[in-house]
VOGU-3710 file (C-alpha; in Angstrom, 3 decimals, decimal comma):
1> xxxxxxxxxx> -79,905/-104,545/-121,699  -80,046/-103,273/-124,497  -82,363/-104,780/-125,986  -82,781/-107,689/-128,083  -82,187/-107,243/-131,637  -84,348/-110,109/-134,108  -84,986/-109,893/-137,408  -83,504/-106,060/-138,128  -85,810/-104,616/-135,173  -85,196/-104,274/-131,356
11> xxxxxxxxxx> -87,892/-106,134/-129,025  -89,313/-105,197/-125,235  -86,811/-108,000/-124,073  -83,123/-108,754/-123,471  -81,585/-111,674/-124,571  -80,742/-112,673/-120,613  -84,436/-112,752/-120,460  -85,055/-116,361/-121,568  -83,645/-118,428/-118,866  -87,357/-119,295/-116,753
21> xxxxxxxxxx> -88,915/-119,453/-120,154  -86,689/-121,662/-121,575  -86,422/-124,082/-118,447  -90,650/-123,907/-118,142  -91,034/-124,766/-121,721  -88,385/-127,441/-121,429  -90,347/-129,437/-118,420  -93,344/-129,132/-120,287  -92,325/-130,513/-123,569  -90,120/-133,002/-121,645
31> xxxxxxxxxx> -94,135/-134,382/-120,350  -95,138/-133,770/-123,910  -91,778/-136,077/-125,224  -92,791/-138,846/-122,727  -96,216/-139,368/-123,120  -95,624/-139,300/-126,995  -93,044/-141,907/-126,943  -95,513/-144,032/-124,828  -98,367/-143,435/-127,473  -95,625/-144,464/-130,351
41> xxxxxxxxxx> -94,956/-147,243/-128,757  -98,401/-148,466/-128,322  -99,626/-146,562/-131,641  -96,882/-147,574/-134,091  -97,676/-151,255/-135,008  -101,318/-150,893/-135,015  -101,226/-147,722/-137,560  -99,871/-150,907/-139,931  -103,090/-152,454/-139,632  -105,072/-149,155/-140,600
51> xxxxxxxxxx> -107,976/-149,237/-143,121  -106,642/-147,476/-146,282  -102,694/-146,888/-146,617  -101,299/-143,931/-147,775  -102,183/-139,839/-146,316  -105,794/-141,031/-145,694  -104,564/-143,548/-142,840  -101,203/-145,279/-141,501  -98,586/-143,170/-143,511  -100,046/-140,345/-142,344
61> xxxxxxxxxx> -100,441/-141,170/-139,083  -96,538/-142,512/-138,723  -95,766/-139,365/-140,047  -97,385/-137,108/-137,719  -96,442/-139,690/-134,738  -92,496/-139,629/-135,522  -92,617/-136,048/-136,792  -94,198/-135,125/-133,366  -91,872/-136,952/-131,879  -88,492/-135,890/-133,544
71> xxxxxxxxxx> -89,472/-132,217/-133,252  -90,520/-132,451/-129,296  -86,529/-133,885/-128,890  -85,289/-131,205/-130,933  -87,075/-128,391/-129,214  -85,681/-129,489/-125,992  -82,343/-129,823/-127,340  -82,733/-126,233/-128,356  -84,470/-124,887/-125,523  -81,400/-126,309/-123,000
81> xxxxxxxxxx> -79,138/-124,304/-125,516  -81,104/-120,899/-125,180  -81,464/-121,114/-121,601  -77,600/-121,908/-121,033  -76,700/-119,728/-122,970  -78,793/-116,788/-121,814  -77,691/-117,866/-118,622  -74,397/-116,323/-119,225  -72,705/-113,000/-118,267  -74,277/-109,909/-116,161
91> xxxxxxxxxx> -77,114/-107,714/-117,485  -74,377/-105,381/-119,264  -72,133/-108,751/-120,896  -74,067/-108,958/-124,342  -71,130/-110,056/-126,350  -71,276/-113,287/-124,463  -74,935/-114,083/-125,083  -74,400/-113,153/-128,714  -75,756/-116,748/-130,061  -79,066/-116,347/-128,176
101> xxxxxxxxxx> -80,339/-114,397/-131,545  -79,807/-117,426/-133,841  -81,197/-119,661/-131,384  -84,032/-118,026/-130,582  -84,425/-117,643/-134,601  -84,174/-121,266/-135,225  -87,204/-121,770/-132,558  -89,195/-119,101/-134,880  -88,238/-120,832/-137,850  -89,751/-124,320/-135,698
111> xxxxxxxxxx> -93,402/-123,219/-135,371  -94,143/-123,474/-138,731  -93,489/-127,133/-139,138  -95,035/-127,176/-135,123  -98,028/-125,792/-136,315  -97,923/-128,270/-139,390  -97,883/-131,378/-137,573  -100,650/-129,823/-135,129  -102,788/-129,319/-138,069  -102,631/-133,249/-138,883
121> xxxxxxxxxx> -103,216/-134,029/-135,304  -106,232/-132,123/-135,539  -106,957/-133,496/-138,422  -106,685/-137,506/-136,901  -108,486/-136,852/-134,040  -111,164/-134,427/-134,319  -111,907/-134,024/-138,450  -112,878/-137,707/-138,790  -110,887/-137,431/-142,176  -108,065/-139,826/-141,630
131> xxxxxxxxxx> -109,371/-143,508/-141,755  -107,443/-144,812/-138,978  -109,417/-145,635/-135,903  -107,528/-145,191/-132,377  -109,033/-148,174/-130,182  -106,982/-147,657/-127,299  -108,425/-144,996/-124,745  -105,762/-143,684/-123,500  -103,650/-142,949/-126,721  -106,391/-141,566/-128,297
141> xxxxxxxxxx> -106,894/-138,841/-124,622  -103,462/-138,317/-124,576  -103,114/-136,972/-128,191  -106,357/-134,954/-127,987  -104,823/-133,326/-125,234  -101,296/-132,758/-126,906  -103,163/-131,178/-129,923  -105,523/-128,857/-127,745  -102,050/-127,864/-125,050  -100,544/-127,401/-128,567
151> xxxxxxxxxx> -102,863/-124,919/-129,788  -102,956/-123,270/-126,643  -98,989/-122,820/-126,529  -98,814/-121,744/-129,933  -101,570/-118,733/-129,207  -99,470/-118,213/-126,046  -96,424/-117,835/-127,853  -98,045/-115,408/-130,412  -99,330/-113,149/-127,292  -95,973/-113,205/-126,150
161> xxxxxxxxxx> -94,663/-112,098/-129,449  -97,266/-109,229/-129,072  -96,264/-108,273/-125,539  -92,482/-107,652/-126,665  -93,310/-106,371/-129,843  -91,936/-102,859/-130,235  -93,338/-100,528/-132,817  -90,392/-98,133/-133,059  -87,543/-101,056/-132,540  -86,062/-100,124/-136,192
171> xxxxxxxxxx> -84,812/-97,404/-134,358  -81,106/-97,458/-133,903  -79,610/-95,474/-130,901  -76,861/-94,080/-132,445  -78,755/-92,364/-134,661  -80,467/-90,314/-131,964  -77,302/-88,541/-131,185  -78,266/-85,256/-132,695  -81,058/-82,982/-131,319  -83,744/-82,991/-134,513
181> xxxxxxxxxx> -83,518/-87,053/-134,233  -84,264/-87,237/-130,806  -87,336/-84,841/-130,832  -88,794/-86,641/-133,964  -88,565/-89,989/-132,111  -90,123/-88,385/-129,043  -93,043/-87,097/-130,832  -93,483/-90,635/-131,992  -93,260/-92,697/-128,824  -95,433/-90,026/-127,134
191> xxxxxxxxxx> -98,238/-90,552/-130,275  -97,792/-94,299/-129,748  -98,437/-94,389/-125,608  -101,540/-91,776/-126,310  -103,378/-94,355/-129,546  -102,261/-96,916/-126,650  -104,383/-95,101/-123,950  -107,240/-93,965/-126,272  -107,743/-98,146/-127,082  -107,177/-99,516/-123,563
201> xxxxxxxxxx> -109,435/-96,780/-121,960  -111,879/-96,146/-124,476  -114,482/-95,379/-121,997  -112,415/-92,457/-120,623  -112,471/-90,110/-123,942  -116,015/-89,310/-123,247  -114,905/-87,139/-120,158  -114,135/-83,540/-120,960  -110,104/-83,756/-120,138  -109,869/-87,526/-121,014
211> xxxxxxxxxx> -107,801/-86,839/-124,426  -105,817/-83,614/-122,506  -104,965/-86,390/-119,906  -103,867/-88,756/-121,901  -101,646/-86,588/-123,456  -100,008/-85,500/-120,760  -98,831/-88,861/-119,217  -97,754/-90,109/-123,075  -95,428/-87,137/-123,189  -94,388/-88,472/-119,037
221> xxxxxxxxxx> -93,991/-91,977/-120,290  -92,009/-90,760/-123,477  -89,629/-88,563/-121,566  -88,682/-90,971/-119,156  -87,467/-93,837/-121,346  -86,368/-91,644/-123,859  -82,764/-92,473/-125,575  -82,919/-95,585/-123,002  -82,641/-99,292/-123,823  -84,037/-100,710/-121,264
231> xxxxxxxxxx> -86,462/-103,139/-121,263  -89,091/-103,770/-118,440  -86,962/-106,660/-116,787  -84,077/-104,604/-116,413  -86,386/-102,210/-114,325  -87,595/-104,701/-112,032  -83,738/-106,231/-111,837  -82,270/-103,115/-111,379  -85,119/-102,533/-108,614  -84,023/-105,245/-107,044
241> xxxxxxxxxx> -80,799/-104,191/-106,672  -81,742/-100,745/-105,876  -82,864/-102,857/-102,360  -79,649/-104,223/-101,537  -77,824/-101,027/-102,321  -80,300/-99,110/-100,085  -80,181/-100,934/-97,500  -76,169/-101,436/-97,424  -76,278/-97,393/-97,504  -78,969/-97,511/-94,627
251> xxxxxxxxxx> -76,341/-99,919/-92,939  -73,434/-97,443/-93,387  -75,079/-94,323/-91,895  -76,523/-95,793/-88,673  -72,558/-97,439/-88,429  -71,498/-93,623/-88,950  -74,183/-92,417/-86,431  -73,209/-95,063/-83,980  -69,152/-94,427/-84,249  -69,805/-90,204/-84,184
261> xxxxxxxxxx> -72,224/-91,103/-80,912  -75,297/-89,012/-82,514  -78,504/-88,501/-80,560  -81,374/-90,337/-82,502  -83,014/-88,007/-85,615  -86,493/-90,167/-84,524  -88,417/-90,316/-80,933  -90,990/-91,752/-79,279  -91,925/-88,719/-77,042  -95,256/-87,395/-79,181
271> xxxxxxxxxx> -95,347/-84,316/-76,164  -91,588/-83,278/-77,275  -92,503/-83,726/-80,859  -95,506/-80,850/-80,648  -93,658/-79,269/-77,949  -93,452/-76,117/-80,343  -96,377/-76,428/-82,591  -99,571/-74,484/-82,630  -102,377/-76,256/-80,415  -104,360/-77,123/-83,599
281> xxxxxxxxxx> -101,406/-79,215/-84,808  -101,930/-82,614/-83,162  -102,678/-86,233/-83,752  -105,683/-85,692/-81,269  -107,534/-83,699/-83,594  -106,795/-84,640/-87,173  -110,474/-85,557/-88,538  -111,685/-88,523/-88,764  -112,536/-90,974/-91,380  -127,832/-82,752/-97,325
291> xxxxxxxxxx> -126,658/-82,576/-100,786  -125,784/-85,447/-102,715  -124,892/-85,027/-106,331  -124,044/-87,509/-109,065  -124,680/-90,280/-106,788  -126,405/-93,688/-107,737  -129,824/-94,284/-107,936  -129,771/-96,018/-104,440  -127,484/-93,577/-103,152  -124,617/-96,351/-102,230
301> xxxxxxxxxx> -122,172/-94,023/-102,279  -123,969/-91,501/-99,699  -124,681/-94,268/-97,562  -120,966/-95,744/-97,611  -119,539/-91,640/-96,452  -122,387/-92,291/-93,668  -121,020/-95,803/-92,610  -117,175/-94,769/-92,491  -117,543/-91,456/-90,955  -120,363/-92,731/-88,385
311> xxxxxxxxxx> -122,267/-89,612/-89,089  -125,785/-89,195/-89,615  -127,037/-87,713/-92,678  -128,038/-83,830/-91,510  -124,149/-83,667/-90,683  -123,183/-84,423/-93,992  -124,055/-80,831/-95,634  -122,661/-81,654/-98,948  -121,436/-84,561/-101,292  -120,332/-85,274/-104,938
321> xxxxxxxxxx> -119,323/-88,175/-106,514  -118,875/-86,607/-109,632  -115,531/-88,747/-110,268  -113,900/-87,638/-113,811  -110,231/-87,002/-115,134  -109,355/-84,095/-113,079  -112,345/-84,233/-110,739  -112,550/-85,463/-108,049  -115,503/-86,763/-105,236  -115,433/-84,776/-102,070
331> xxxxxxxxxx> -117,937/-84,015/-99,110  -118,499/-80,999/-97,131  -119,502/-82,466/-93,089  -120,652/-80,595/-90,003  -118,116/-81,462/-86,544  -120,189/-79,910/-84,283  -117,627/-81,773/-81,568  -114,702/-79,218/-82,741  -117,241/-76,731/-84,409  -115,687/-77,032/-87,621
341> xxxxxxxxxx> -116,940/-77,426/-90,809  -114,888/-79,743/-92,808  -113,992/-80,573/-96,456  -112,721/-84,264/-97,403  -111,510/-85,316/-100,267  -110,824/-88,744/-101,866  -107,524/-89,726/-103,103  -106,948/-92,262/-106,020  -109,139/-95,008/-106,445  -109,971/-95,363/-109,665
351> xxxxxxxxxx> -108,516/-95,023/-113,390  -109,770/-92,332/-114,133  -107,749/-90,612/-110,995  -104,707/-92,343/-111,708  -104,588/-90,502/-114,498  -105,020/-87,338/-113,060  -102,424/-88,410/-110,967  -100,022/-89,131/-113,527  -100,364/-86,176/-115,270  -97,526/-84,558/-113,110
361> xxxxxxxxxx> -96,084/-81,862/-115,234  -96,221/-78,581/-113,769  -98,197/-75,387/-114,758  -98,326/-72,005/-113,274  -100,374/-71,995/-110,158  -101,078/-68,271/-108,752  -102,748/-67,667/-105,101  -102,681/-64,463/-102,753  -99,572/-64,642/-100,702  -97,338/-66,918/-102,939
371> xxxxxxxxxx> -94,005/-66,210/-105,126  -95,232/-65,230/-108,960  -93,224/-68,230/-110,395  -94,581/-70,961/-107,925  -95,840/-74,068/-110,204  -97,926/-77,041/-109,053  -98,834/-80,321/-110,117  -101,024/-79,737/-113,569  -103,339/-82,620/-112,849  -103,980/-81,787/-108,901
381> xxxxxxxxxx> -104,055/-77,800/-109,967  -106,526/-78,547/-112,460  -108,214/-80,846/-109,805  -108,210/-78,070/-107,391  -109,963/-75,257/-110,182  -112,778/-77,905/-111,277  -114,191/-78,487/-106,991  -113,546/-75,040/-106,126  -116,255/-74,060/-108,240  -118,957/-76,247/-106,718
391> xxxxxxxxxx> -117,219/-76,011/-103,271  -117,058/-72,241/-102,772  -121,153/-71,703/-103,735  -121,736/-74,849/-100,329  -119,231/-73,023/-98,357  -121,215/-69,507/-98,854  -123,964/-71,294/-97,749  -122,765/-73,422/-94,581  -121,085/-70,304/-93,027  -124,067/-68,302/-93,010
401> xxxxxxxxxx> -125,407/-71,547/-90,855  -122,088/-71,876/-88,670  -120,633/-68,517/-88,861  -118,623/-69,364/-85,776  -117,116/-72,717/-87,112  -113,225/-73,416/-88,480  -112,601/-74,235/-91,903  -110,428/-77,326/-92,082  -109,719/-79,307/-95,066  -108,391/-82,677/-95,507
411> xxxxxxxxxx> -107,286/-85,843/-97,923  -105,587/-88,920/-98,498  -102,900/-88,745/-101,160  -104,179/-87,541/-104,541  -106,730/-85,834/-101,615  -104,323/-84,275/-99,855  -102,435/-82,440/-102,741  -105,892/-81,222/-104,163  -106,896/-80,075/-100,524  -103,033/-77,833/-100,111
421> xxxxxxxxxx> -104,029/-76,332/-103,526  -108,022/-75,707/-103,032  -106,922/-74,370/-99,204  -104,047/-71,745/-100,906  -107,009/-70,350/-103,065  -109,389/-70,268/-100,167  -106,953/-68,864/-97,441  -107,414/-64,966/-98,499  -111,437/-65,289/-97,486  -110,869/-67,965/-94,641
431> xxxxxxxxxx> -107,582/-67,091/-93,170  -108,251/-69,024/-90,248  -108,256/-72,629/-92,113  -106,505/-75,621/-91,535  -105,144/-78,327/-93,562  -104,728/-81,716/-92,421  -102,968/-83,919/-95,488  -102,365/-87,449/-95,059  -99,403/-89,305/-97,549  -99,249/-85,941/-99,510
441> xxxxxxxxxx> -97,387/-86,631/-102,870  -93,809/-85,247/-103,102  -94,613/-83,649/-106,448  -97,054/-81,137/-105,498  -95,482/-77,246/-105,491  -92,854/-75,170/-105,335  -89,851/-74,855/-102,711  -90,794/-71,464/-101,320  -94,932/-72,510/-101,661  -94,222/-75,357/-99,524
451> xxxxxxxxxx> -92,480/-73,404/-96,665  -95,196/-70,945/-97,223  -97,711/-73,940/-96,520  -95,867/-74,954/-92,825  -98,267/-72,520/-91,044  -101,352/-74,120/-92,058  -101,089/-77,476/-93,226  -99,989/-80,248/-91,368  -98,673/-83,626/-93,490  -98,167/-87,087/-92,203
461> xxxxxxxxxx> -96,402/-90,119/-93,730  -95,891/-93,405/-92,572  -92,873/-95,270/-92,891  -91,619/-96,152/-96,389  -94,634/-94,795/-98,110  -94,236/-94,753/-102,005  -96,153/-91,717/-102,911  -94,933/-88,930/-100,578  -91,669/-89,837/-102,515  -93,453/-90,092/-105,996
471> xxxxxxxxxx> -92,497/-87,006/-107,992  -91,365/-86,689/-111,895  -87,500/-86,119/-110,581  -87,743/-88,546/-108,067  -89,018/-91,123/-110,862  -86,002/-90,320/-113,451  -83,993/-90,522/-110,905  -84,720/-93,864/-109,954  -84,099/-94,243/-113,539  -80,994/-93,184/-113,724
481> xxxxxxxxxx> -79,571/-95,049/-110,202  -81,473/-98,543/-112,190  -79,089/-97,822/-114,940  -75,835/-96,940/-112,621  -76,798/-99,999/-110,541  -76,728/-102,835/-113,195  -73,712/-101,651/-114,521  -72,116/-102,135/-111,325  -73,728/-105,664/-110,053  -71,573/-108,740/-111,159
491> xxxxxxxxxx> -74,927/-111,466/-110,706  -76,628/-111,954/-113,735  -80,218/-111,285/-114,295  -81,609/-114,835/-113,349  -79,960/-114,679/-110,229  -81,040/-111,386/-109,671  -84,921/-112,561/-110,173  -84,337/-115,673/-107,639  -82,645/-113,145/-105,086  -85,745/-110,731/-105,457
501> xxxxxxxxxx> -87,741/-113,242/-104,680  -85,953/-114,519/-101,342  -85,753/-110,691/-100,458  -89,365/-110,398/-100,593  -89,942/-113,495/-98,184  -86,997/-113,545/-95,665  -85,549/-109,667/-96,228  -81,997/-108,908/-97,432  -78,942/-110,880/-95,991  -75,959/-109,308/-94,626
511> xxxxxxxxxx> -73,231/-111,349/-96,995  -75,549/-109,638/-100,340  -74,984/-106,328/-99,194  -71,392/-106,597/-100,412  -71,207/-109,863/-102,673  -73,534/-108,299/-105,014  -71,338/-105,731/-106,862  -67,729/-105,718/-108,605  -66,686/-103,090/-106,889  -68,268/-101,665/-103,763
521> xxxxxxxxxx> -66,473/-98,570/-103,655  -68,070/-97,543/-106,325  -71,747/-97,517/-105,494  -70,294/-94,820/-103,134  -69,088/-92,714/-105,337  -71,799/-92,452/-107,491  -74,068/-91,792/-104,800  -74,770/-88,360/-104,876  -77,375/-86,004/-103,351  -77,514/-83,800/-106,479
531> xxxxxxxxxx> -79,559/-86,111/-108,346  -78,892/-83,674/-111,785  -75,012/-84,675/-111,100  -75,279/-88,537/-111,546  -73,303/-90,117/-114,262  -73,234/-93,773/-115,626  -69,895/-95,347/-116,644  -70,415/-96,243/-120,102  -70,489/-99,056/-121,116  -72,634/-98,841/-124,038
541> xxxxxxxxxx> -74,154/-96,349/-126,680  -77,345/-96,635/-124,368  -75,054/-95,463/-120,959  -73,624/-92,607/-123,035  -76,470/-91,102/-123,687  -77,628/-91,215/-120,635  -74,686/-89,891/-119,030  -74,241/-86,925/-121,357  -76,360/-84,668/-119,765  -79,436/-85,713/-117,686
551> xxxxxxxxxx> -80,617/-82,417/-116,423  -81,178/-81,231/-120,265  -83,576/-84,669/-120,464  -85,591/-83,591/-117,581  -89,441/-83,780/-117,962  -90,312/-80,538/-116,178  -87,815/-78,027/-115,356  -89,261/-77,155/-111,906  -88,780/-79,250/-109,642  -91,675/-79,320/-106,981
561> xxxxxxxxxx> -92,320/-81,431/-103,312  -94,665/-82,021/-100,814  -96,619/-79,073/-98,562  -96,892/-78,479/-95,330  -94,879/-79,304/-91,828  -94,169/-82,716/-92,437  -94,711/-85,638/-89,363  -92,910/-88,615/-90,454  -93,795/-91,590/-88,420  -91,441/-94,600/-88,760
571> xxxxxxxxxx> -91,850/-98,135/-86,718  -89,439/-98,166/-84,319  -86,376/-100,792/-84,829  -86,695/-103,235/-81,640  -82,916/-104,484/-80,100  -81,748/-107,159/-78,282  -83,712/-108,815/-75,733  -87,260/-106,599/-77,412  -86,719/-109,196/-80,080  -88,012/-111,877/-77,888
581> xxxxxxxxxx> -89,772/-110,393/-74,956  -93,025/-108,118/-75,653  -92,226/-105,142/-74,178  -94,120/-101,854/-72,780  -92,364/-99,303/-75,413  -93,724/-97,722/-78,112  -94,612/-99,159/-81,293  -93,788/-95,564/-83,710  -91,619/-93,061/-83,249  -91,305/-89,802/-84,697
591> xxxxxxxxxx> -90,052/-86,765/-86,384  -90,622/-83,181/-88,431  -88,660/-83,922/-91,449  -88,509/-81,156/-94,333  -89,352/-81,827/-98,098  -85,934/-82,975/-99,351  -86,478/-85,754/-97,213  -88,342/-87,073/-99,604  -87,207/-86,879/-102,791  -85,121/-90,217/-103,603
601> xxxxxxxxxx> -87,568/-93,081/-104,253  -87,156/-95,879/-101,809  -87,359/-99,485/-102,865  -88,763/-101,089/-99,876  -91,578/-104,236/-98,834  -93,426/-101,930/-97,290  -93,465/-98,944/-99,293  -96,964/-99,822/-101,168  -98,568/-100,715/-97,661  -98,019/-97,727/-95,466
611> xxxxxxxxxx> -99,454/-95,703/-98,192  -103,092/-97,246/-97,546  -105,467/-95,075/-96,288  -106,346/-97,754/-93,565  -102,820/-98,059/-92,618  -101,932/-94,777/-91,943  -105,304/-94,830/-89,641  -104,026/-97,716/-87,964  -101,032/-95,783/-87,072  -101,824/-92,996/-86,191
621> xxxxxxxxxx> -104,491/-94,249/-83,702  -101,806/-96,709/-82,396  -99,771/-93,557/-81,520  -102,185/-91,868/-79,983  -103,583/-94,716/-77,552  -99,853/-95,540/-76,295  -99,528/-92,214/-75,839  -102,593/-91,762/-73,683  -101,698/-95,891/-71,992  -98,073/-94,251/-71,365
631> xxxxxx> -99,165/-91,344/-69,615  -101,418/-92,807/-67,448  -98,727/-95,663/-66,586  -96,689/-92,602/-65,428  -99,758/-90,967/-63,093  -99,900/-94,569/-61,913
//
């Protein structure tokens, strides 16, 4: 950061970015440099002795043996160079890494007379047109193999050239300071992610929103990088760091907590938790994991929904696994246990969702009993219009079977937002309906839509779950703390890597929590709560921009979060002597947290995992059976 500037054009990489490529292609060519001094030495005298002198035998063999080997020794030469000296400074300290440009210029230059001295390799060993016969076996493997590893390297090295290859990099910053610029190179980055998406999922234009969609998350993409010059490892470094500055603020508050002598915001009581909740709203009775349309010919898909919800088939009244951008496969079952006739829906398990899922902007969404200016999630609204027209016809149809059976609705994730939206539009016939939404995305509705959703819809997260955080302003955000946060560390980016990768196997360590940043004291005085507030020190044309005004660079001007009354269920902490001995207490403990709980993005090992749908069963049912063990321990 920013980023790296090579002949007149930026690239997707910094020039701190070359220290593990460097050192990997140094031990490798240091093999290479070995085993060709051991074939000169064996090779050299004999190529004397060769057939025909001249570029049809021994000249050109010497040539290509010492050329080979000079150039290996000078690579490596350079190679040491580029890594030391991208090496140097923090993420922010450019000025010192200012000779990684030539370097890495000179190593350009060095392919072509690479990829010279390959072609006469090739031309030894496999054309047959050099008369100069290798006898000895193992010269003649090892310098088949140095020309094939060659070729490979070299297409390697062209891929890699592709990867950071940036089609707009002629664009300067600075000239993005004025507003006409910066919508003109919007328009462009947004064209370039949507030909991106319309070659890498060709398959998806056939369905009937696929070039809407795409659309939609290249104007996302677009708007979040835009006037930024960051490149993707600065992201995952500043991610990184993100982790040790969490978890020092984490450290802080329970210090605070401890010193003020606060009662504990979590519990493992789950009777004191629902002590005040309606008697639908319970773990107990949150459902469990005909028609059949746009199924396979061998109806797999039916037979899986049988399998996992251990019904039999005359329960399952309805099922489509219609699965398209903005549609999404959902089943209508019979719990004749409960009486209830309930509607699942899937969450996001293939491409196509993820873009449905991604296309977060907000649009008008309008339901009987809800503020005129309440917006939703464009994707999941759409979502919700495209099943409730084959839902309501099945629904008409089951109630006139059950006319004495609860409507309850439920989902996992992309699920669960589409089941808060189809159940607002369904309330006004079926006012008795029930929602129950598992890891329901933060960006999902309106403020006042949300409270008006507490009567009806119960959510549950687990833990440090990713997506009930997930929301457009959570995202640029994060975006904005990445930036604040490498500005502040003093490590520089390779040490940053090898510290990511300790954190992920033996956690954070108390002595990083504070040796990782110049100043401390600073991290706390950026850290605000009004997210629209945060400023970067500038350091840089790219930090100034950034800091100017990042409300007036938001991607959607309402700001929307998760429905419902919201259980949180975290694992609780064991102390002391739980550590060690196995204990009797309860594994979870609990909470009803509100929406703004969840709208900073947490960078945590676990916050991938306890989204999974099979996780979050895990958990729940772990809750309830301690709950049950616990109360019969007490009866006992």
């Amino acid at each position: 950061m920013p980023a790296l500037r090579l002949l007149g054009r930026k690239w997707l990489a910094a020039s701190d970015d070359l220290v593990f490529p460097s050192i990997f292609e140094l031990l490798f060519r240091f093999v290479w440099l070995v085993l060709i001094a051991l074939v000169v030495e064996v090779l050299y005298p004999i190529t004397w002795q060769c057939q025909t002198e001249g570029w049809h035998g021994g000249s050109f063999v010497r040539l290509y043996l010492c050329g080979t080997l000079t150039l290996q020794a000078c690579l490596m030469l350079l190679l040491a160079a580029l890594a030391q000296q991208s090496a140097r400074g923090t993420i922010t300290e450019t000025d010192i890494r200012k000779l990684v440009s030539p370097l890495l210029l000179l190593k350009v230059f060095l392919v072509l007379p690479e990829v010279g001295l390959n072609v006469m390799g090739t031309m030894w060993m496999f054309c047959e047109v050099i008369e100069c016969t290798v006898k000895d076996k193992f010269s003649s493997i090892v310098i088949q193999s140095i020309v094939l590893f060659n070729w490979v390297q070299l297409a390697l090295t062209v891929f890699g050239l592709f990867m950071v290859f940036d089609p707009l990099g002629s664009v300067n910053y600075g000239d993005m300071q004025d507003t006409p610029n910066q919508v003109r190179h919007h328009r462009k980055v947004t064209g370039l992610w949507s030909r991106r998406f319309r070659w890498a999922f060709c398959w998806l234009k056939r369905d009937e929103h696929g070039k809407e969609a795409f659309q939609q998350v290249a104007a996302l993409l677009s708007a979040l990088f835009r006037s930024t010059d960051l490149v993707p490892s600065d992201v995952v470094a500043g991610c990184v760091l993100l982790r040790v500055r969490q978890k020092r603020e984490t450290r802080e508050m329970r210090r605070i907590q401890m010193l003020n002598d606060e009662e504990p915001i979590y519990t493992t009581d789950v009777n004191k938790v629902f002590s005040e909740t309606p008697p639908w709203m319970n773990l107990d009775d949150a459902p469990k994991n005909s028609i059949v349309t746009d199924d396979n010919c061998c109806l797999c898909h039916f037979a899986g929904v049988k399998y996992m919800s251990k019904l039999s088939a005359d329960d399952i009244i309805f099922a489509s696994f219609n699965n398209r951008v903005f549609e999404l496969p959902f089943c209508v079952i019979a719990d004749h246990d409960r009486e209830s006739i309930v509607v699942a829906v899937r969450g996001s398990i293939s491409l196509r969702d993820i873009f449905t899922d991604f296309s977060a902007g907000s649009e008008k969404f309008e339901a009987d009993g809800l503020p005129e200016d309440t917006a939703a999630h464009k994707g999941m609204s759409m979502g919700a219009a495209k099943m409730l027209r084959r839902l309501m016809p099945v629904l008409d149809r089951t109630f006139q079977q059950f006319p004495h059976y609860d409507l309850i609705l439920t989902g996992h994730s992309l699920g669960a937002g589409v089941a808060v939206l189809v159940a607002l539009k369904l309330r006004p016939k079926y006012p008795h309906l029930k929602v129950f939404a598992f890891s329901t995305p933060a960006g999902l509705i309106s403020r006042d839509a949300a409270r008006f959703t507490e009567s009806f819809v119960l959510s549950i997260g687990v833990g440090d779950d990713l997506v009930m955080r997930l929301s457009v302003h959570s995202i640029e955000n994060l975006r904005t703390k990445v930036i604040q946060t490498i500005h502040a560390t003093k490590l520089p980016k390779y040490r940053i890597m090898l510290n990511g990768f300790g954190y992920a196997l033996f956690g954070v360590p108390a002595r990083d929590l504070e040796s990782t940043w110049r100043r401390p004291e600073d991290l706390e005085a950026n850290n605000s709560d009004d997210s629209d507030a945060l400023l970067v020190q500038s350091v840089s044309t790219e930090a100034a921009l950034v800091s100017r005004n990042v409300f007036a660079r938001r991607f959607s001007s309402a700001r929307l979060f998760t429905a419902g009354r919201i259980l949180h269920i975290v694992r609780r902490k064991r102390m002391g002597i739980e550590k060690k001995v196995r204990t009797q207490e309860p594994t979870y403990e609990m909470r009803w947290a509100c929406p703004e709980d969840f709208m900073e993005l947490q960078v945590m090992p676990r916050m991938l995992l306890d989204h999974l749908p099979e996780n979050v069963h895990r958990t729940i049912q772990t809750v309830i059976e301690e709950k049950h063990s616990y109360r019969v321990t007490q009866v006992i």
